[in-house]
PyMOL Python script that loads the backbone (N, CA, C, O; Angstrom):
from pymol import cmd

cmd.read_pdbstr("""\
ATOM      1  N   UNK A   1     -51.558 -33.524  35.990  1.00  0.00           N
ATOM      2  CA  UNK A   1     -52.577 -33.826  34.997  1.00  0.00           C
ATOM      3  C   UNK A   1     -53.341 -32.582  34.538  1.00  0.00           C
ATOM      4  O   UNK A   1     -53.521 -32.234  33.371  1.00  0.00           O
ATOM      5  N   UNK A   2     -53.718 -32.033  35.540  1.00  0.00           N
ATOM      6  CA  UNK A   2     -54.448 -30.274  34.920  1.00  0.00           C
ATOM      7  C   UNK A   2     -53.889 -29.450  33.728  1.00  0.00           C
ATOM      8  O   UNK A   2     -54.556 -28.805  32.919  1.00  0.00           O
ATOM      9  N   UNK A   3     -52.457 -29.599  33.773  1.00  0.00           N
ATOM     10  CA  UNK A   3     -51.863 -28.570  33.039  1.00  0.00           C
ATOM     11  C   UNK A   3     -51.702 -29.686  31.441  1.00  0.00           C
ATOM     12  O   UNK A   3     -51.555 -29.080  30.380  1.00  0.00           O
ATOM     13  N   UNK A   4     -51.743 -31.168  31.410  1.00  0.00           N
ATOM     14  CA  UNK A   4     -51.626 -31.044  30.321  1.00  0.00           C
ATOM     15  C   UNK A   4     -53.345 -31.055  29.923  1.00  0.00           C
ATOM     16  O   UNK A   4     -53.509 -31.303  28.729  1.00  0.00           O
ATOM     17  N   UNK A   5     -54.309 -30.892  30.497  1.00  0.00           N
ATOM     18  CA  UNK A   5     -55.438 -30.511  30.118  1.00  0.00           C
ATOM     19  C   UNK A   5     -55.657 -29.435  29.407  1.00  0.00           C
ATOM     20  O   UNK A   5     -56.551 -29.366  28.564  1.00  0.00           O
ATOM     21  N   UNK A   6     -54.694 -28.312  29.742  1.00  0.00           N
ATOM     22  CA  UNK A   6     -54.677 -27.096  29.094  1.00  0.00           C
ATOM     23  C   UNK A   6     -53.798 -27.181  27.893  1.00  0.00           C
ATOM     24  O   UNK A   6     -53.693 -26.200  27.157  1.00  0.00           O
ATOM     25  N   UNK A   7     -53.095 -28.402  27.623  1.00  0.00           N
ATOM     26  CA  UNK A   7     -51.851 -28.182  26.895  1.00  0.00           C
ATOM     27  C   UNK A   7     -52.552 -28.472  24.996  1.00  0.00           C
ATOM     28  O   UNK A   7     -52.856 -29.624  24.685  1.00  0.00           O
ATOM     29  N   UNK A   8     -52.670 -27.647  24.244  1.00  0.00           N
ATOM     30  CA  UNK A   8     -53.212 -27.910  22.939  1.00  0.00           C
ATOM     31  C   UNK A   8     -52.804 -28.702  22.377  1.00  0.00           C
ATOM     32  O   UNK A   8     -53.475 -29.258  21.507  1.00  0.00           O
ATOM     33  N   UNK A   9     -51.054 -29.199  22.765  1.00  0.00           N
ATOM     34  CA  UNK A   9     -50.409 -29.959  21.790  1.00  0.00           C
ATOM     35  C   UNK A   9     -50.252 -31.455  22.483  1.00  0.00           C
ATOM     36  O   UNK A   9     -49.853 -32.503  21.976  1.00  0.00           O
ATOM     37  N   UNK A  10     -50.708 -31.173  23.819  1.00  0.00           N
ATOM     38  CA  UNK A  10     -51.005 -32.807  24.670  1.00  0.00           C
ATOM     39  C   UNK A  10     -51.453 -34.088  23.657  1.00  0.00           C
ATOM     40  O   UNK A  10     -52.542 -33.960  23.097  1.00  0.00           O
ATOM     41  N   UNK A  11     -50.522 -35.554  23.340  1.00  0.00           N
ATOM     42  CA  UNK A  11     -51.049 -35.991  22.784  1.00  0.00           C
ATOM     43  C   UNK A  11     -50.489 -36.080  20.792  1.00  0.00           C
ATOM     44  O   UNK A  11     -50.688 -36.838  19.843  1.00  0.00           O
ATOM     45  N   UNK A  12     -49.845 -34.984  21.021  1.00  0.00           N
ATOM     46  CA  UNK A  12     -49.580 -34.493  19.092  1.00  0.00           C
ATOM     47  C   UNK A  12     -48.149 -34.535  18.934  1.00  0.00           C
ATOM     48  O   UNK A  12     -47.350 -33.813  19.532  1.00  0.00           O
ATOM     49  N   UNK A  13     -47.869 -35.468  18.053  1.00  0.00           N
ATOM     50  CA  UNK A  13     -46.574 -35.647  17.908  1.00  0.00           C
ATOM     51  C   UNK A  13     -45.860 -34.569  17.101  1.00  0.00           C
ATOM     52  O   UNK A  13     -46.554 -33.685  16.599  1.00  0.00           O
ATOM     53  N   UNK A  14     -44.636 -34.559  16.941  1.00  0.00           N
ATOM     54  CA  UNK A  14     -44.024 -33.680  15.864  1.00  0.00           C
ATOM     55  C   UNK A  14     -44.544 -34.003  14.202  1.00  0.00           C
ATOM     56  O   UNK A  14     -45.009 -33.199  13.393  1.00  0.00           O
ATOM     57  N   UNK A  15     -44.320 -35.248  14.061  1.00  0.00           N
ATOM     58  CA  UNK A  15     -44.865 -35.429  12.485  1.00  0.00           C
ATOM     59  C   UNK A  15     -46.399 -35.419  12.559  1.00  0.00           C
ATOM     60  O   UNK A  15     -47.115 -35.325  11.562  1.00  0.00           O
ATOM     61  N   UNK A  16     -46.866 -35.527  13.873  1.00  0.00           N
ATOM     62  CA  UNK A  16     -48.827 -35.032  13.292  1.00  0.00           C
ATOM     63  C   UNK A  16     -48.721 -34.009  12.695  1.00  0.00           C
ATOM     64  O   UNK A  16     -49.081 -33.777  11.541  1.00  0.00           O
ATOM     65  N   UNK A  17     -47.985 -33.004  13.781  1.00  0.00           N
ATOM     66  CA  UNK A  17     -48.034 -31.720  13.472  1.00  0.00           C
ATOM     67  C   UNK A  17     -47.624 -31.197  12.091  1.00  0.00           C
ATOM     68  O   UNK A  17     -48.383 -30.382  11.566  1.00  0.00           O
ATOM     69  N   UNK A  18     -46.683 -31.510  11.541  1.00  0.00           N
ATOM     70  CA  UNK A  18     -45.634 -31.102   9.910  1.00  0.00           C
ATOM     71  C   UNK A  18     -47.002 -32.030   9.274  1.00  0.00           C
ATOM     72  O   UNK A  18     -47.918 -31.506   8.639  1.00  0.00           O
ATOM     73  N   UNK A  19     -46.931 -33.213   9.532  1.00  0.00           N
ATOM     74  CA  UNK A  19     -48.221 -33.819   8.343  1.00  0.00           C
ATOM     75  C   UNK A  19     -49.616 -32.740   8.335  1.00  0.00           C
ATOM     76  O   UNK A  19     -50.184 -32.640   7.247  1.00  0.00           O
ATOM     77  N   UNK A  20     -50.045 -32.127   9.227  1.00  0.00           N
ATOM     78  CA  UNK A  20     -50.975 -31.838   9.114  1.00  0.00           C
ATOM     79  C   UNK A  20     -51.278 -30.102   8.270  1.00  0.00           C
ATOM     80  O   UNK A  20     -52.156 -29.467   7.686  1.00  0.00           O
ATOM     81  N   UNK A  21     -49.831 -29.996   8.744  1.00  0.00           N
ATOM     82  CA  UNK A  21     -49.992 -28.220   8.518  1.00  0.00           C
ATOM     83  C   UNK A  21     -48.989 -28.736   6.862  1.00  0.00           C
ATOM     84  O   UNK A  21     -48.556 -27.749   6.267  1.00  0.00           O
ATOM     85  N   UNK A  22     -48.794 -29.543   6.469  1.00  0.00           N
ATOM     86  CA  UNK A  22     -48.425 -29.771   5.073  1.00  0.00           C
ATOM     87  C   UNK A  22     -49.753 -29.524   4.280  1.00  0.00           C
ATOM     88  O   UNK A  22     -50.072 -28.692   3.430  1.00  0.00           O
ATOM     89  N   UNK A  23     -50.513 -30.736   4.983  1.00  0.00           N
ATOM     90  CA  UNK A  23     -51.612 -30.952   4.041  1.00  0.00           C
ATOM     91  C   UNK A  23     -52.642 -29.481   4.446  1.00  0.00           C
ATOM     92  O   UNK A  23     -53.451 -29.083   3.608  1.00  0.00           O
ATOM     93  N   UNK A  24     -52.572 -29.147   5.081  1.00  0.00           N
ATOM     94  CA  UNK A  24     -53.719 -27.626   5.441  1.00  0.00           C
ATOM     95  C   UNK A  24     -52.958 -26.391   4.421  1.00  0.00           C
ATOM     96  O   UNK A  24     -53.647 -25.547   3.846  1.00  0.00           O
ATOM     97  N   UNK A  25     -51.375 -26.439   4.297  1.00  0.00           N
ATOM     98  CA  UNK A  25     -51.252 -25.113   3.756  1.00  0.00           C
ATOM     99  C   UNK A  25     -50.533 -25.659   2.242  1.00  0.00           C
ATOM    100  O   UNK A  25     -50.870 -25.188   1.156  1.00  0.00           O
ATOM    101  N   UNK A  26     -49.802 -26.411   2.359  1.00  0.00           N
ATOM    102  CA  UNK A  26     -48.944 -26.871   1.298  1.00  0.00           C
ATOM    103  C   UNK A  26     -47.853 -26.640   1.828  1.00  0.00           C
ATOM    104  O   UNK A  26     -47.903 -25.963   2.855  1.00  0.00           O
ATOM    105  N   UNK A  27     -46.431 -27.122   1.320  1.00  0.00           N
ATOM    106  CA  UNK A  27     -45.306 -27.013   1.332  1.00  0.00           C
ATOM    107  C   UNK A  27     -44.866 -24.999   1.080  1.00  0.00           C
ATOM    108  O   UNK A  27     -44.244 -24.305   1.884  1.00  0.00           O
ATOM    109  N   UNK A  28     -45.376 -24.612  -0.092  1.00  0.00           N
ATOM    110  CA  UNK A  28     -45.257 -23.362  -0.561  1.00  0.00           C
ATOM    111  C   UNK A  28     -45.571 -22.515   0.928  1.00  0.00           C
ATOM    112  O   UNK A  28     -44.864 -22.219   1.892  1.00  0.00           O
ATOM    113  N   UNK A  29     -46.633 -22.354   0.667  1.00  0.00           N
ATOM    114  CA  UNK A  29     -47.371 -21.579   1.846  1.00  0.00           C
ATOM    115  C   UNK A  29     -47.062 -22.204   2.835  1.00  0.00           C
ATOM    116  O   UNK A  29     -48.142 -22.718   3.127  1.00  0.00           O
ATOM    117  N   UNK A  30     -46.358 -22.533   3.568  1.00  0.00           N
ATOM    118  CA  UNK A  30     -45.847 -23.441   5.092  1.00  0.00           C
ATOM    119  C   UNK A  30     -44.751 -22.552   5.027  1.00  0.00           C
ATOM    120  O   UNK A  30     -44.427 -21.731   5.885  1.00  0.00           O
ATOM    121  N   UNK A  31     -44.021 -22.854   3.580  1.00  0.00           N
ATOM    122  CA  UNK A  31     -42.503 -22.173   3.682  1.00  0.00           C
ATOM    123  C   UNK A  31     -42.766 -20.758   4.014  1.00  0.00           C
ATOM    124  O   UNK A  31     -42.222 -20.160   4.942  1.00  0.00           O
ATOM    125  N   UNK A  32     -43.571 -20.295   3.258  1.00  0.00           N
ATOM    126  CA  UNK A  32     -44.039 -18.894   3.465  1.00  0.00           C
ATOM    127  C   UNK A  32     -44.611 -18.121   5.218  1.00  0.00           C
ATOM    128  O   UNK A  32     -44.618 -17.031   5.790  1.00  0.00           O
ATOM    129  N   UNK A  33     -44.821 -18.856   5.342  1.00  0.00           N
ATOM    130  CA  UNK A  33     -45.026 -18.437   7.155  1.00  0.00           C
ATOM    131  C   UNK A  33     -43.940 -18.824   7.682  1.00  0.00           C
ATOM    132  O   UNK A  33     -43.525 -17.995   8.492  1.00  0.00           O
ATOM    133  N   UNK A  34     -43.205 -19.853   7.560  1.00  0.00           N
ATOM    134  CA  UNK A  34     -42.054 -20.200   8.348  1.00  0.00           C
ATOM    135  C   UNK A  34     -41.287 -20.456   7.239  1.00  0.00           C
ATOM    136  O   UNK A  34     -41.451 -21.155   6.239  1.00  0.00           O
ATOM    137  N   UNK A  35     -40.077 -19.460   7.789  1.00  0.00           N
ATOM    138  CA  UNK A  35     -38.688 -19.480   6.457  1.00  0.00           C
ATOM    139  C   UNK A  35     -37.986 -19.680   7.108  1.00  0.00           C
ATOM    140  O   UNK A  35     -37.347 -18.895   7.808  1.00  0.00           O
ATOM    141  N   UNK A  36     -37.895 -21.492   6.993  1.00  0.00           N
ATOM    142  CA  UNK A  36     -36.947 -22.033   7.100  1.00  0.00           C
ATOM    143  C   UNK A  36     -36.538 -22.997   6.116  1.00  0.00           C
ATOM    144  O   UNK A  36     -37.518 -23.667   5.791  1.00  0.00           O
ATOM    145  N   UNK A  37     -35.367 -23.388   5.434  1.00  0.00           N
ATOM    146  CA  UNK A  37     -35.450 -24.298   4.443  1.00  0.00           C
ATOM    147  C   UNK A  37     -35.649 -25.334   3.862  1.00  0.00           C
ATOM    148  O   UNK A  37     -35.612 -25.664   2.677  1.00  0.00           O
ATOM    149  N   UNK A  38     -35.979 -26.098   5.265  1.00  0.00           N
ATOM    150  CA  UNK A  38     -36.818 -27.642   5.453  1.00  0.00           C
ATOM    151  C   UNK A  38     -38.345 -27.646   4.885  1.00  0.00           C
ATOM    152  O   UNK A  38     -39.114 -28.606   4.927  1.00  0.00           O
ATOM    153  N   UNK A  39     -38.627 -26.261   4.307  1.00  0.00           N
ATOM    154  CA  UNK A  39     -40.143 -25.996   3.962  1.00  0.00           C
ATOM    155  C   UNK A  39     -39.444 -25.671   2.182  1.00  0.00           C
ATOM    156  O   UNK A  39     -39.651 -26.295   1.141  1.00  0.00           O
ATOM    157  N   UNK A  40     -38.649 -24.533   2.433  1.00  0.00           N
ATOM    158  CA  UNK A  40     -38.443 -23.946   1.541  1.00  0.00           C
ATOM    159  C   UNK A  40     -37.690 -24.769  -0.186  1.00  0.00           C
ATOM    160  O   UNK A  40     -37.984 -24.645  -1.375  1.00  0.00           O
ATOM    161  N   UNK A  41     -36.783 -25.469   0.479  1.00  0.00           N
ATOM    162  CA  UNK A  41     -36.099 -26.119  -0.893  1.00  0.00           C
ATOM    163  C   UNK A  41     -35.918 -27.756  -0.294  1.00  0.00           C
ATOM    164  O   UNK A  41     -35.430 -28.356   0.664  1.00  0.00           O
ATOM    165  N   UNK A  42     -36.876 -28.083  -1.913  1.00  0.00           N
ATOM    166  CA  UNK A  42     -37.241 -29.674  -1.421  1.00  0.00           C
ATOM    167  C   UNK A  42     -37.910 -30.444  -0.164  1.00  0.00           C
ATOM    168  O   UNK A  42     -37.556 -31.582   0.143  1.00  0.00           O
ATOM    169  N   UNK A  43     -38.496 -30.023   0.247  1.00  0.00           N
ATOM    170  CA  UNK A  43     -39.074 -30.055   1.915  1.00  0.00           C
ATOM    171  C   UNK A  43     -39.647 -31.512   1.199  1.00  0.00           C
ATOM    172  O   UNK A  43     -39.910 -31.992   0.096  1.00  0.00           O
ATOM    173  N   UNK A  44     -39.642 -31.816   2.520  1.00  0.00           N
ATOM    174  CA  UNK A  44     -40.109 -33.526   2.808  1.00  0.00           C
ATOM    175  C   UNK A  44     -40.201 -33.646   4.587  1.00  0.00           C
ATOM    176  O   UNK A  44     -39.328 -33.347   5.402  1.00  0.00           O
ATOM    177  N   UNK A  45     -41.593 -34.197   4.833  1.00  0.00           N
ATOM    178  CA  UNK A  45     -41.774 -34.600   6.250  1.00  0.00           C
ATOM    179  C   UNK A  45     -40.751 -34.776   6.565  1.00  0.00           C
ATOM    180  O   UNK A  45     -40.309 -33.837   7.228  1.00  0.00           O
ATOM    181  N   UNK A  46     -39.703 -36.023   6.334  1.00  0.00           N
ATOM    182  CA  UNK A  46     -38.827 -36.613   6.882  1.00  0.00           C
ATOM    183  C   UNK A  46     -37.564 -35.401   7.224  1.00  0.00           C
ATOM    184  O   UNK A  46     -37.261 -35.171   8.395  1.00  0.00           O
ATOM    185  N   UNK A  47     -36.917 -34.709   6.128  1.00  0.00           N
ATOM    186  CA  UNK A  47     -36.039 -33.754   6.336  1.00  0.00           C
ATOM    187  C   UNK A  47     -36.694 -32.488   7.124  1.00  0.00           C
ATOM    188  O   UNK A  47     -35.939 -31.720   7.719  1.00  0.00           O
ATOM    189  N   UNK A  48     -37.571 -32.354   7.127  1.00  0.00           N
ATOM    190  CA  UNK A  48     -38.300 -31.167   8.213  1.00  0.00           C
ATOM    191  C   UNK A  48     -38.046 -31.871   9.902  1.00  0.00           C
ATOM    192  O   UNK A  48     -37.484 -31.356  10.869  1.00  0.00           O
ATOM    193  N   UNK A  49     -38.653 -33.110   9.777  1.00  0.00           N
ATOM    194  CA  UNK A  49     -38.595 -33.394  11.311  1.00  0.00           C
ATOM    195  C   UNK A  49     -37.081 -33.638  11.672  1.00  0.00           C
ATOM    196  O   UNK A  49     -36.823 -33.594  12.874  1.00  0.00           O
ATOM    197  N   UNK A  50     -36.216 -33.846  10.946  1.00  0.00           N
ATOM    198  CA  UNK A  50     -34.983 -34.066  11.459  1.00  0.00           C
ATOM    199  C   UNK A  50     -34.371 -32.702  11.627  1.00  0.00           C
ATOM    200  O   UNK A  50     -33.298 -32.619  12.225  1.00  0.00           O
ATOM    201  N   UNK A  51     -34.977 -31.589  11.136  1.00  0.00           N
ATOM    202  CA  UNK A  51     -34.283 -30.196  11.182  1.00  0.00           C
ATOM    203  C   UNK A  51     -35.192 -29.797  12.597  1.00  0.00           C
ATOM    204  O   UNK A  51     -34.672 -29.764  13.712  1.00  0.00           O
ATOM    205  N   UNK A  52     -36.234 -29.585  12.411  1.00  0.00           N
ATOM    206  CA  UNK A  52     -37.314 -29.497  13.516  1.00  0.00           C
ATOM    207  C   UNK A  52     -36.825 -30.093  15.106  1.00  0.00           C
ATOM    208  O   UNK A  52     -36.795 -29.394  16.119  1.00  0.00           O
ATOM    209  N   UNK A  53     -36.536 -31.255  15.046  1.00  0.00           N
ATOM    210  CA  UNK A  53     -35.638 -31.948  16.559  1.00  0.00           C
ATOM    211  C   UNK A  53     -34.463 -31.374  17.330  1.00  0.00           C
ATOM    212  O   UNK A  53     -34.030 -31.288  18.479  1.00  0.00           O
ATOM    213  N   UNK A  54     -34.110 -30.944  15.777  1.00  0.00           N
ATOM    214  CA  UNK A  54     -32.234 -29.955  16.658  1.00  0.00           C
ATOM    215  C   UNK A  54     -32.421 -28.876  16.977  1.00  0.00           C
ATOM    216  O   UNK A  54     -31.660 -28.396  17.817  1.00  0.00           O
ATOM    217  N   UNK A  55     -33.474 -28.091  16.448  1.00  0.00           N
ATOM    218  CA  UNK A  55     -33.995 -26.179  16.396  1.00  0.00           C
ATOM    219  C   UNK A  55     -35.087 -26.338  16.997  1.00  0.00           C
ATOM    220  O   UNK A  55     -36.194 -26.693  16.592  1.00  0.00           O
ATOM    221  N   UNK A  56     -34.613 -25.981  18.240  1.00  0.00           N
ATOM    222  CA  UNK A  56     -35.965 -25.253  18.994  1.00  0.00           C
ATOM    223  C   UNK A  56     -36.792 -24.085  18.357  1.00  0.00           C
ATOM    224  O   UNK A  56     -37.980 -24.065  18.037  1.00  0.00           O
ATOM    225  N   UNK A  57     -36.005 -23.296  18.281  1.00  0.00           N
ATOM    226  CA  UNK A  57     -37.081 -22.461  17.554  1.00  0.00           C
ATOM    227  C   UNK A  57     -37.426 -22.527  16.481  1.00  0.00           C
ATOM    228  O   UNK A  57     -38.130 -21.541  16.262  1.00  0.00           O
ATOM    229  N   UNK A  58     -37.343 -23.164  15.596  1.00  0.00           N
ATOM    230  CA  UNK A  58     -37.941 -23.627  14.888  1.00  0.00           C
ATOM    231  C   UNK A  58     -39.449 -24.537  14.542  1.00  0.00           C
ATOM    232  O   UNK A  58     -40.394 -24.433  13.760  1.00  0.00           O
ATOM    233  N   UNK A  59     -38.984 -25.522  15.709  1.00  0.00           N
ATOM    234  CA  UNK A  59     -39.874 -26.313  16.319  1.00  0.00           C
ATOM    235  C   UNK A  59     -40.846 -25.366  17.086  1.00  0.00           C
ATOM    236  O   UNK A  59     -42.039 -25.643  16.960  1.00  0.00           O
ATOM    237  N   UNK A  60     -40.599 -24.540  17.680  1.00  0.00           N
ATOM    238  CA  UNK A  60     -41.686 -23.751  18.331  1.00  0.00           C
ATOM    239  C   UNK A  60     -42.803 -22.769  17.699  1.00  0.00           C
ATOM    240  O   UNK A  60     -43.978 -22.563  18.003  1.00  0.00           O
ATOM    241  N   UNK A  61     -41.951 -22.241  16.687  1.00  0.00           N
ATOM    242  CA  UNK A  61     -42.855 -21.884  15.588  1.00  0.00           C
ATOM    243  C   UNK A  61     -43.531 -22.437  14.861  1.00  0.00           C
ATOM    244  O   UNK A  61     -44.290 -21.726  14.202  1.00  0.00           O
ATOM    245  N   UNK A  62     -43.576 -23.912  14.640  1.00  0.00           N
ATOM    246  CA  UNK A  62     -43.962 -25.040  13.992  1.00  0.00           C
ATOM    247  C   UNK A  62     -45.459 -24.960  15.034  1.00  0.00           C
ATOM    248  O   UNK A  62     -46.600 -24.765  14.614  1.00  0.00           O
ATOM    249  N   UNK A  63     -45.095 -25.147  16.299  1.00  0.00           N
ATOM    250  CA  UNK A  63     -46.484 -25.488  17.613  1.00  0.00           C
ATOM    251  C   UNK A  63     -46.915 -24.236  17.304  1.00  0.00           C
ATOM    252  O   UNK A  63     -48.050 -24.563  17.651  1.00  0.00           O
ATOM    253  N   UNK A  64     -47.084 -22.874  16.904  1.00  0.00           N
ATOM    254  CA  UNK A  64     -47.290 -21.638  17.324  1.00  0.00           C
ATOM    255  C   UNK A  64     -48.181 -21.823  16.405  1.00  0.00           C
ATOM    256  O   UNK A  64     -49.344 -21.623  16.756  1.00  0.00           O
ATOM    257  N   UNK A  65     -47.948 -22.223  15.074  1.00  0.00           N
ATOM    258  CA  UNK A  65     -48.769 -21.863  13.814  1.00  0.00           C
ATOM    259  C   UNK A  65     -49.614 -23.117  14.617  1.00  0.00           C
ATOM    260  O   UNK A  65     -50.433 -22.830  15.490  1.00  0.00           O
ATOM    261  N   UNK A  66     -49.427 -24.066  14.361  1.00  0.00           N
ATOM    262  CA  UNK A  66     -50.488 -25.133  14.294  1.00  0.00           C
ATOM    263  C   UNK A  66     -51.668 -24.497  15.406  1.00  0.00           C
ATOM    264  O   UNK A  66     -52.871 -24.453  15.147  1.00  0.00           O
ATOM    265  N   UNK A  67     -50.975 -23.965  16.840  1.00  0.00           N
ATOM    266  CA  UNK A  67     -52.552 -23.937  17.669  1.00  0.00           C
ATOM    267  C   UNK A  67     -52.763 -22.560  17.260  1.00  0.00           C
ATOM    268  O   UNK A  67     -53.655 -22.061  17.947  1.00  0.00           O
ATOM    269  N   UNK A  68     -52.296 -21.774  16.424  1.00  0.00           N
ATOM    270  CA  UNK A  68     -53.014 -20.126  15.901  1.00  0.00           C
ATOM    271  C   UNK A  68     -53.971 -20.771  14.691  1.00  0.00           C
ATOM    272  O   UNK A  68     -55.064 -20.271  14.422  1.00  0.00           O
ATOM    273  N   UNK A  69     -53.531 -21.731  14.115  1.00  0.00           N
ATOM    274  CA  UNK A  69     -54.313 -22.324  12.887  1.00  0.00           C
ATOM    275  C   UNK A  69     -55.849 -22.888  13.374  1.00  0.00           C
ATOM    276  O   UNK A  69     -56.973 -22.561  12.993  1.00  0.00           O
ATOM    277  N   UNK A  70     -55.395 -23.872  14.378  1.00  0.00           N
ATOM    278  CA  UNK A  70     -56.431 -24.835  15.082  1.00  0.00           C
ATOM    279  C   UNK A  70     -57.638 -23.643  15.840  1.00  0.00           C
ATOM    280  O   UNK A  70     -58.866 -23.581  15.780  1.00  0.00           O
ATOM    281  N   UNK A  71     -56.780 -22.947  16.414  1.00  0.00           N
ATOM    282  CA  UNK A  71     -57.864 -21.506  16.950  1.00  0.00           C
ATOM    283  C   UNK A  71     -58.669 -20.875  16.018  1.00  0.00           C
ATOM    284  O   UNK A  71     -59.879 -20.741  16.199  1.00  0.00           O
ATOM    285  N   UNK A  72     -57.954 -20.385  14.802  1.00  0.00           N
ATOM    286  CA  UNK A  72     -58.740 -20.185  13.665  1.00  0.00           C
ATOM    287  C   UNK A  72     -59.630 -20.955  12.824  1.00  0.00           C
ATOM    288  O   UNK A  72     -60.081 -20.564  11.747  1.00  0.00           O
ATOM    289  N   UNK A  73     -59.863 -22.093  13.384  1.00  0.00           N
ATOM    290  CA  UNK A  73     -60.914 -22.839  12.644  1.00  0.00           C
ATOM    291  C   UNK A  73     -61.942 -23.424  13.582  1.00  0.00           C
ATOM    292  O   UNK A  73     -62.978 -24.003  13.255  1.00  0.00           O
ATOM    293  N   UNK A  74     -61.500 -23.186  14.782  1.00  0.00           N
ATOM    294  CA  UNK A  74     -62.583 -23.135  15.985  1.00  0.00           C
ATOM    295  C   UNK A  74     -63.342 -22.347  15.953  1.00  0.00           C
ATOM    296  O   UNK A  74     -64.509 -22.556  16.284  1.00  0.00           O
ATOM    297  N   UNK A  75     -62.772 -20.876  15.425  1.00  0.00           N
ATOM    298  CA  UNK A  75     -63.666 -19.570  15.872  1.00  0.00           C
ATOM    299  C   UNK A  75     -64.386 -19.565  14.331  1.00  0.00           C
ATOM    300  O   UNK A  75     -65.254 -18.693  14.275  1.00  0.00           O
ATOM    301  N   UNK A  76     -64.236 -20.306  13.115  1.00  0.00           N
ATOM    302  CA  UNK A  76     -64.539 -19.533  11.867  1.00  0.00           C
ATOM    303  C   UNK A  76     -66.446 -20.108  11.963  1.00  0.00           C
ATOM    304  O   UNK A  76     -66.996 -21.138  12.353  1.00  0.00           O
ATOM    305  N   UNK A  77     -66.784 -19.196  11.556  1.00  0.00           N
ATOM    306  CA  UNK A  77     -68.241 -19.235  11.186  1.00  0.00           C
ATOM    307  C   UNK A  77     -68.570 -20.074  10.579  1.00  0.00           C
ATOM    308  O   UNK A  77     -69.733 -20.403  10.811  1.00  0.00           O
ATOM    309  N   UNK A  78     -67.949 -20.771   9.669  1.00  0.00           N
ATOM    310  CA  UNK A  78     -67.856 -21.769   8.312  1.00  0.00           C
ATOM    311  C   UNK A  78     -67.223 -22.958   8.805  1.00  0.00           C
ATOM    312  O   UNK A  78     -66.652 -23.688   7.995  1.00  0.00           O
ATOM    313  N   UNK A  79     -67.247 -23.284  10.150  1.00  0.00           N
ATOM    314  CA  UNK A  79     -67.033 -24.683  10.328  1.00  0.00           C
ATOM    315  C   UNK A  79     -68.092 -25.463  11.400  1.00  0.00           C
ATOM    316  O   UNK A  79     -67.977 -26.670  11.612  1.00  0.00           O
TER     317      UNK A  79
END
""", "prot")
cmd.dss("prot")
cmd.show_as("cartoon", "prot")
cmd.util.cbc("prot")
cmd.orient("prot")
């Protein structure tokens, strides 16, 4: 139980995650941090999470941005 106390993504599904960092950056700018083509041409939740499930790394870069994002709006002065 401790460790998923520490865990940022404890709790957060894969499509929270793509829904959320859709609506925070856009499709454009999503693709643009992560170039991959599930962002890049025609992106849709649905075809992202099915690319996202087979690619780990992909998927990991997906968790990387979201808790570098979530950190950055913890620390911003303006929230």
């Amino acid at each position: 139980m401790e460790k998923q106390r520490n865990n940022p993504l404890h709790g957060i599904t894969l499509k929270m995650l793509v829904n959320w960092l859709q609506d925070y950056y856009g499709w454009e700018a999503l693709g643009e941090r992560i170039k991959i083509r599930c962002f890049n041409s025609d992106p849709s939740v649905k075809s992202s999470l099915k690319f996202l499930r087979k690619t780990d790394w992909a998927r990991k870069k997906v968790e990387d941005l979201y808790i570098s994002t979530q950190k950055d709006i913890e620390e911003s002065p303006y929230t």
